[in-house]
N, C-alpha and C positions, 0 to 999 in steps of 0.2 A: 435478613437481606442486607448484603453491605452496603452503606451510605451511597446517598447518589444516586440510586437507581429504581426509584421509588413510579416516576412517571413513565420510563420505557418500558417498566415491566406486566403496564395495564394494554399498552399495546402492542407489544415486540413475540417476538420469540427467539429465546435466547438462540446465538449461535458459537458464540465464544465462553465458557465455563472455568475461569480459571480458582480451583480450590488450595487454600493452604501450601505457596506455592515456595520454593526452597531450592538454591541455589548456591552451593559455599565451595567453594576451591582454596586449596593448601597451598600456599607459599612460605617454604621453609614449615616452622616451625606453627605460622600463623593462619587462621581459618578468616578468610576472607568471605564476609557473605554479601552476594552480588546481587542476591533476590533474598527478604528476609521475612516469609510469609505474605505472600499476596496472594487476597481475594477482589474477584469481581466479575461480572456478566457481562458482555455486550449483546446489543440485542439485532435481529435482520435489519437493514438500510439503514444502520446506523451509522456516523461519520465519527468514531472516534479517536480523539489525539493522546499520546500518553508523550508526556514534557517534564521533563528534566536536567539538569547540568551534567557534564561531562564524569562520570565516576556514579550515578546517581541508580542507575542497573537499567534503562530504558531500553537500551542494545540488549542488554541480558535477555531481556524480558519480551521483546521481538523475536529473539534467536527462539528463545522457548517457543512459543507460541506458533512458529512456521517449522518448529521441529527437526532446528537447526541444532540444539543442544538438547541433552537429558537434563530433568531437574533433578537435584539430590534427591528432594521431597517434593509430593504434593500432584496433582490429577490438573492437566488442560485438557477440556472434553470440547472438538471443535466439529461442529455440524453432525452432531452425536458417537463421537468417536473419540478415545482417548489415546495422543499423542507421545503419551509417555509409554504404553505399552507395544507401543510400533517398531519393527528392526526397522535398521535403515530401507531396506528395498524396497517396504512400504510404505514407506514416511515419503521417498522417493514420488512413488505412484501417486500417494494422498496429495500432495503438493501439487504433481502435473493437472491433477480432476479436478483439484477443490479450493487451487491458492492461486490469487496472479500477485504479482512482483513488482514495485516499481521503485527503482532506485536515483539515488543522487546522481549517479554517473551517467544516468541512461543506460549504456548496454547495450548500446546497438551495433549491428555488424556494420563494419564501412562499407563494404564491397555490395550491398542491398540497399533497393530505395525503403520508402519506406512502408511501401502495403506490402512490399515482405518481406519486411522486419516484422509487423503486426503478423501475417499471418502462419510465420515461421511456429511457433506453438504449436499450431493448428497441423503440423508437417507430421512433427513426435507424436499427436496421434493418428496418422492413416487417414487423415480426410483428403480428398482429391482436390487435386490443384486449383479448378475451378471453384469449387464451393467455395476454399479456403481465400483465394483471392477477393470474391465475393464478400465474405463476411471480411476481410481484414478492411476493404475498402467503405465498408459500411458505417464501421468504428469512426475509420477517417473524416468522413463528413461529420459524424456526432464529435469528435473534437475539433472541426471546426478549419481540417486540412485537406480537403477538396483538392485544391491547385494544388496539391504537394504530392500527391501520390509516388509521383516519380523521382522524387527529388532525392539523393543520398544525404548521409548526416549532415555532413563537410559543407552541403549546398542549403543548411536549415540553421536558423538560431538556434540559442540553447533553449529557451520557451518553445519551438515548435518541436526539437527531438524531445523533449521530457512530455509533449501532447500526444507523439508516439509510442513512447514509453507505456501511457496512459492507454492506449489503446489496445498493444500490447499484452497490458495487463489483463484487458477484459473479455480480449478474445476468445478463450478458452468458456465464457460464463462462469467464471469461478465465483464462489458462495463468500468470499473473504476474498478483499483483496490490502497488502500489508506494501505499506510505505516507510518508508525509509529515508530521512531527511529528504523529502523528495525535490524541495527547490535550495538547496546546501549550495548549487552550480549557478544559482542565477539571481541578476539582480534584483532590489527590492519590491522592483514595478512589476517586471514579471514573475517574479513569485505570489503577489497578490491575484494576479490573472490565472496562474495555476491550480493556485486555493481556489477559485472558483467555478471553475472548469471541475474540480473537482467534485466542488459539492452539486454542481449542476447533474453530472454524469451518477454519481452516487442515488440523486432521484427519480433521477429518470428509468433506470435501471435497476433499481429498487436490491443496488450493491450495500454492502457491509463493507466498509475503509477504514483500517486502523493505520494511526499513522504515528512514527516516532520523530520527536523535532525537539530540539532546545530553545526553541522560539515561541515564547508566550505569545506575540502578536499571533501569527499563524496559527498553532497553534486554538487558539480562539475560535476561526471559521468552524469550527468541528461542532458538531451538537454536543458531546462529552469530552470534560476536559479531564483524566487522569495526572492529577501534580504525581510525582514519585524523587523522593528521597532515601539516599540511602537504604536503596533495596526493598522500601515500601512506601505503599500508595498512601500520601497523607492527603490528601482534598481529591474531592470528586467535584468539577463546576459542569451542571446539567445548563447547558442552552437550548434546550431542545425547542420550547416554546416559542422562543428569540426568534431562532434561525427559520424556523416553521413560518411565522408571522413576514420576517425579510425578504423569502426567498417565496413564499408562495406555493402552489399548486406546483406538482412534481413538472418539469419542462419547464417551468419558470428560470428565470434570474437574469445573468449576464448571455448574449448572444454567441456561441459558439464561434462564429469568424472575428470574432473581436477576443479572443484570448487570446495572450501568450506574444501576439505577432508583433510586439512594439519594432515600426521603421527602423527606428534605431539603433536596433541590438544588433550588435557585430553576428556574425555565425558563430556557431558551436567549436569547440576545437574537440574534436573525437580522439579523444586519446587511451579509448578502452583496446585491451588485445583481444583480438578475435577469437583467442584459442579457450578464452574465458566466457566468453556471450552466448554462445551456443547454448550452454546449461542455465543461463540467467533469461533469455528467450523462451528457452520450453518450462516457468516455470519451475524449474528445479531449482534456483535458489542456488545456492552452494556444492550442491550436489557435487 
């Protein structure tokens, strides 16, 4: 059992598998390895961070993992299914059913408020209008954006569009949901209100959130901390106990209308193109 994972595994059920994991691209003459054998498990409602410096494979190893890249070598087995053995139009599918999305930029359409932006997902699979608005506005309230409903990006901060972001992401019930520098856009105050918003939502809905960041503070809120290094994983810090103990009984923690909305914070400047959102909306990713 690789280091680290000695207490999730008395109570979890793995859902992320990653074996022997192998990543190397040729430039010129020379073998660049961007992943250099990684192992390790996450397990259900887990909140994990994987943190690294710039060059360090953490992207890499994201990309992998949402089955955005082939590995040279090695097996990621995610909610009993392996990733590596996927053509694209599958990997496609797998992603809309089984992944939600949340990025540094947001990703949201301009031209839509924001319960449908959230429910936009819900569109790519055939659910009717009504149900979908319904559940999109549902999410809203659990992040803590009630009054916003209607609001477009342009008319929200950057902590309330990254709260729909979050909602977004969740929409669909996906079994993993994969972040991606997700407060990179915002400042320090509200990206500590995001991290927590995060781990609130994570409990309550008993999600699995792995999340890539070069910020060891942040970083930190996660119950598993993944250090990686030049293409491998050298420390595993387990908080699982910590965070359990701080946060309490699942629905605990920070109040959802109190994240993210600092008076303060100027609005958002939406500066994503539309012709790009569509596929980062429905879970596709890069598609």
């Amino acid at each position: 059992m690789p280091f680290g994972e000695e207490n999730m595994a008395k109570t979890g059920k793995p859902v992320i598998q990653v074996k022997d994991l192998y990543k190397i691209y040729r430039v010129g003459d020379t073998k660049v390895r961007a992943l250099n054998g990684v192992d390790f498990t996450i397990y259900k409602g887990e909140f994990c961070s994987i943190v690294g410096t710039s060059g360090s494979g953490k992207s890499t190893l994201l990309n992998m993992l949402a089955g955005l890249e082939k590995p040279t070598k090695g097996e990621i087995v995610i909610a009993g299914e392996h990733m590596e053995k996927k053509t694209e139009n599958q990997l496609v599918k797998f992603r809309r059913e089984h992944i939600g999305f949340i990025f540094q930029s947001f990703n949201l359409m301009s031209t839509m408020n924001a319960v449908e932006n959230v429910a936009l997902p819900l569109t790519f699979q055939g659910v009717r209008k009504a149900q979908r608005m319904k559940k999109a506005g549902e999410l809203l309230d659990l992040v803590g954006l009630k009054k916003y409903k209607k609001h477009k990006p342009m008319q929200m901060s950057g902590g309330q569009q990254q709260r729909v972001g979050v909602a977004r992401a969740l929409v669909v019930e996906p079994e993993i949901v994969f972040a991606d520098e997700p407060t990179g856009n915002l400042d320090s105050n509200t990206s500590e209100e995001v991290m927590r918003l995060m781990q609130k939502v994570v409990r309550e809905k008993n999600q699995t959130l792995v999340m890539v960041t070069h910020d060891n503070h942040l970083a930190g809120f996660a119950d598993r901390i993944f250090h990686i290094k030049d293409g491998k994983i050298v420390k595993i810090e387990d908080h699982t106990e910590k965070r359990a103990a701080e946060v309490g009984p699942a629905g605990d923690g920070v109040p959802a209308e109190t994240v993210g909305g600092n008076a303060g914070e100027a609005p958002g400047q939406q500066t994503e193109k539309e012709d790009g959102a569509q596929g980062a909306a429905g879970n596709g990713g890069a598609d």
